[in-house]
C-alpha positions as semicolon CSV with decimal commas, in nm:
position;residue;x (nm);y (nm);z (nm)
1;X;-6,007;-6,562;2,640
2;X;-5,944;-6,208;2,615
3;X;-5,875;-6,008;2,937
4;X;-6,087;-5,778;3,065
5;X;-6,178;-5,470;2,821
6;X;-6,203;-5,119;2,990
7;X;-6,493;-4,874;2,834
8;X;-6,300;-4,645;2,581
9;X;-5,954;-4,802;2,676
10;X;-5,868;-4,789;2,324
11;X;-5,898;-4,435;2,258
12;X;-5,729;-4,115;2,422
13;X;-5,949;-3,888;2,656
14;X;-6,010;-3,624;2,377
15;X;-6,132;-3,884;2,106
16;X;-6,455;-4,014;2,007
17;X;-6,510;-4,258;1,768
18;X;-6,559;-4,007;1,528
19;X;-6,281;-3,868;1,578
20;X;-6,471;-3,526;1,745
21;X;-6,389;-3,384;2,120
22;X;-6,550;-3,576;2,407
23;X;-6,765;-3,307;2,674
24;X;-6,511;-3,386;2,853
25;X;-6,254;-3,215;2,657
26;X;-6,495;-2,951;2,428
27;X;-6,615;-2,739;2,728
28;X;-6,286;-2,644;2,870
29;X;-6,174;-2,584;2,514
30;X;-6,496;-2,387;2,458
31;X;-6,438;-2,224;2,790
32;X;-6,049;-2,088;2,603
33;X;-6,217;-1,967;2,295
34;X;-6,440;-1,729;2,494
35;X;-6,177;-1,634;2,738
36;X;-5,996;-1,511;2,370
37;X;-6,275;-1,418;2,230
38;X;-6,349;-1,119;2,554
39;X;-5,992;-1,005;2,567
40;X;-5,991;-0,963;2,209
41;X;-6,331;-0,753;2,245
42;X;-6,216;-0,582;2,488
43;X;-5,930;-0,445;2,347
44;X;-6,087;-0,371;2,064
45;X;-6,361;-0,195;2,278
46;X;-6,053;0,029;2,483
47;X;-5,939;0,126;2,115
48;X;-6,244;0,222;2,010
49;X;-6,331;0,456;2,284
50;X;-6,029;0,626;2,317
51;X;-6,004;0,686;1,915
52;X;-6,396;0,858;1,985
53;X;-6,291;1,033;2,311
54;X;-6,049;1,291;2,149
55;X;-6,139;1,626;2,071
56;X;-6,061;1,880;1,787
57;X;-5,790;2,126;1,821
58;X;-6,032;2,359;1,868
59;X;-6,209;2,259;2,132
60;X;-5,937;2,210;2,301
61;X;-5,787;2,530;2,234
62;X;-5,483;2,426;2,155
63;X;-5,221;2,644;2,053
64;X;-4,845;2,567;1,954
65;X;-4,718;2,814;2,205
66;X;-4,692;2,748;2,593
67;X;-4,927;2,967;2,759
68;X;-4,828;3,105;3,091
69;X;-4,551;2,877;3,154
70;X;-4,716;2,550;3,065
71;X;-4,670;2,335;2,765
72;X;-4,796;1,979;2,659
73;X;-4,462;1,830;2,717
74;X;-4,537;1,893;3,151
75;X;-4,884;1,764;3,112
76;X;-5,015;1,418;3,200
77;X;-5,201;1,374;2,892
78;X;-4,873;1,430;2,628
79;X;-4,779;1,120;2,518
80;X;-4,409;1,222;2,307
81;X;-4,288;1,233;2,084
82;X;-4,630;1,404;1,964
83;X;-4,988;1,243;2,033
84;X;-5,220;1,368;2,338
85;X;-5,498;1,092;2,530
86;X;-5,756;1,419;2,515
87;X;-5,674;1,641;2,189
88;X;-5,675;1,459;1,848
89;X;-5,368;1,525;1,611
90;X;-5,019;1,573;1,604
91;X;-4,950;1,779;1,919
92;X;-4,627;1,943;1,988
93;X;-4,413;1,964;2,303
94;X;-4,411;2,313;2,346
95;X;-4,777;2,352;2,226
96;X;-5,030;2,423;2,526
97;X;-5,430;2,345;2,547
98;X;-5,741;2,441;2,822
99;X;-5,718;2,093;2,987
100;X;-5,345;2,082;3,077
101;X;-5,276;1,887;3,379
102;X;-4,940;1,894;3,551
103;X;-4,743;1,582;3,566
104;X;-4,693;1,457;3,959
């Protein structure tokens, strides 16, 4: 006589007869997918906004000159070699705009 049989002792925790994910294993799996799913959004969200948050040129009124002893490349915003977080564009070291910011 056989010995005695244990419920599902013949398949793995993550196996059904059907070969699909038991609850046990599908929720935390589902549980990773969203996790992925809201970084992913997220980032794509942060990209988004700052690509929209940029201003023209001439809002800004940016020039290619420092003005007054100030220049892009001693503001917080100036990200080298030539991009700015506020002002859309290529944006040059020495250039200057009306929301300069001194580094701390």
């Amino acid at each position: 006589m056989p010995g005695p049989t244990h419920r599902n002792s013949s398949r793995s925790r993550t196996d059904t007869a059907g070969g699909a994910l038991s609850r046990r294993a599908f929720f935390p799996n589902l549980l990773g997918a969203g996790a992925l799913f809201a970084a992913a959004l997220t980032i794509a969200k942060s990209q988004i906004a700052e690509a929209q948050s940029k201003v023209k040129k001439e809002v800004a009124k940016y020039q290619d000159t420092p003005k007054n002893g100030q220049k892009c490349a001693d503001c917080r915003f100036f990200r080298p070699p030539k991009e700015c977080q506020l002002v859309e564009g290529d944006i040059k070291p020495e250039g200057w705009c009306q929301f300069f910011a001194k580094k701390e």
